[in-house]
N, C-alpha and C positions, 0 to 999 in steps of 0.2 A: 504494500500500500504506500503510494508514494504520499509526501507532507502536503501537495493540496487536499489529498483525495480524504486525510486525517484533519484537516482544518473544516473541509466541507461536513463532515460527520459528525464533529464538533457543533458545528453553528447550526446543523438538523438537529440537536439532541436539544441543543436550548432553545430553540425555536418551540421543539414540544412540551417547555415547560413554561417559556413564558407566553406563548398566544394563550392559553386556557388561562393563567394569570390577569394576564390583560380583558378575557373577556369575562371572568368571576366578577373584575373591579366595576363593569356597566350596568347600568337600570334596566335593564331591557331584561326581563325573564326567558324571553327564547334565546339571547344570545349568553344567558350565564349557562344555562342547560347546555351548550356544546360540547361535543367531547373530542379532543383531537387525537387523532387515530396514528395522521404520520406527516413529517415532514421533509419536501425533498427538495435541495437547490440545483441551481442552473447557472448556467455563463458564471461559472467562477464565484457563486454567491452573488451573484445581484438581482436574482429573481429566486423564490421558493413557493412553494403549492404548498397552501394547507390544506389538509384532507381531514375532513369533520363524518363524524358517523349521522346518519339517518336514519340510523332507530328507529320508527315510532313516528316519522314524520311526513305528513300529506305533500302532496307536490304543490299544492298551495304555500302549505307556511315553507317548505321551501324554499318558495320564489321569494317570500319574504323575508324570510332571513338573508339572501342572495344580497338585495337591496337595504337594506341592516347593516350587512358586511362592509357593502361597498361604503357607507358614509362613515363608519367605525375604522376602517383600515387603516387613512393616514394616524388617528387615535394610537392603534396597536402595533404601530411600525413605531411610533414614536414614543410608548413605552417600553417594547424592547430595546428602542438605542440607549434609553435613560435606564434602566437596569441592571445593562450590562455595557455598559458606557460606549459603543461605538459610535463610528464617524458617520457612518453609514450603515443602514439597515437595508435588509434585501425586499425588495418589490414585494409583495406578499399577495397570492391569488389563493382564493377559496375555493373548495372542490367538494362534493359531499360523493362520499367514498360509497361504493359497491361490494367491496370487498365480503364484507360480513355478513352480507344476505348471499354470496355466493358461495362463502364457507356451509353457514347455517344450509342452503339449499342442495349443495354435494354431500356433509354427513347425511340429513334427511335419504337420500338417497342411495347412499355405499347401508346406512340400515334397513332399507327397502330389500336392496341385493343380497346382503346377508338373512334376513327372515326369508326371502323365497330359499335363499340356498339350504337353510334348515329342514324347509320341507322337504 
């Protein structure tokens, strides 16, 4: 692993501890309820994707939190730099993650194939 590749795994690791930080400290009940799943940078640290779980939530208040995020962002870029004191904070875009409803829906599944294989 070369030392960007340790510096970039670094700034994903605090990224996942201070967005959910950043969004605990807002009034907005749907946006304290987030939960941050994963964080991944780009171009060297000057962009990262946060990836929020969707649990439990309609495509409606999705879209609304989406619009939530967007006014809140400069917000949570600008507590991560006071934080952890950088010069610069990386561009931060919102994603609401799939992953866990594709876990959740392949176990369902592998125990489907294991009960017929029982019979």
């Amino acid at each position: 692993m070369t030392q960007n590749e340790i510096k970039q795994k670094r700034v994903e690791s605090i990224l996942k501890e201070l967005v959910p930080e950043a969004l605990s400290s807002l009034e907005d009940e749907q946006l304290r309820g987030l939960f941050v799943t994963d964080a991944v940078c780009h171009k060297g640290r000057y962009d990262a994707d946060i990836y929020l779980d969707k649990t439990a939530l309609t495509d409606a208040e999705i879209s609304q939190i989406y619009s939530k995020l967007k006014k809140v962002k400069s917000y949570i870029q600008n507590y991560c730099a006071s934080e952890e004191g950088w010069f610069r904070t990386p561009n931060l875009t919102f994603h609401f993650d799939d992953l866990l409803e594709e876990q959740n829906r392949m176990d369902k599944l592998f125990e489907k194939i294991e009960k017929e294989l029982k019979k």
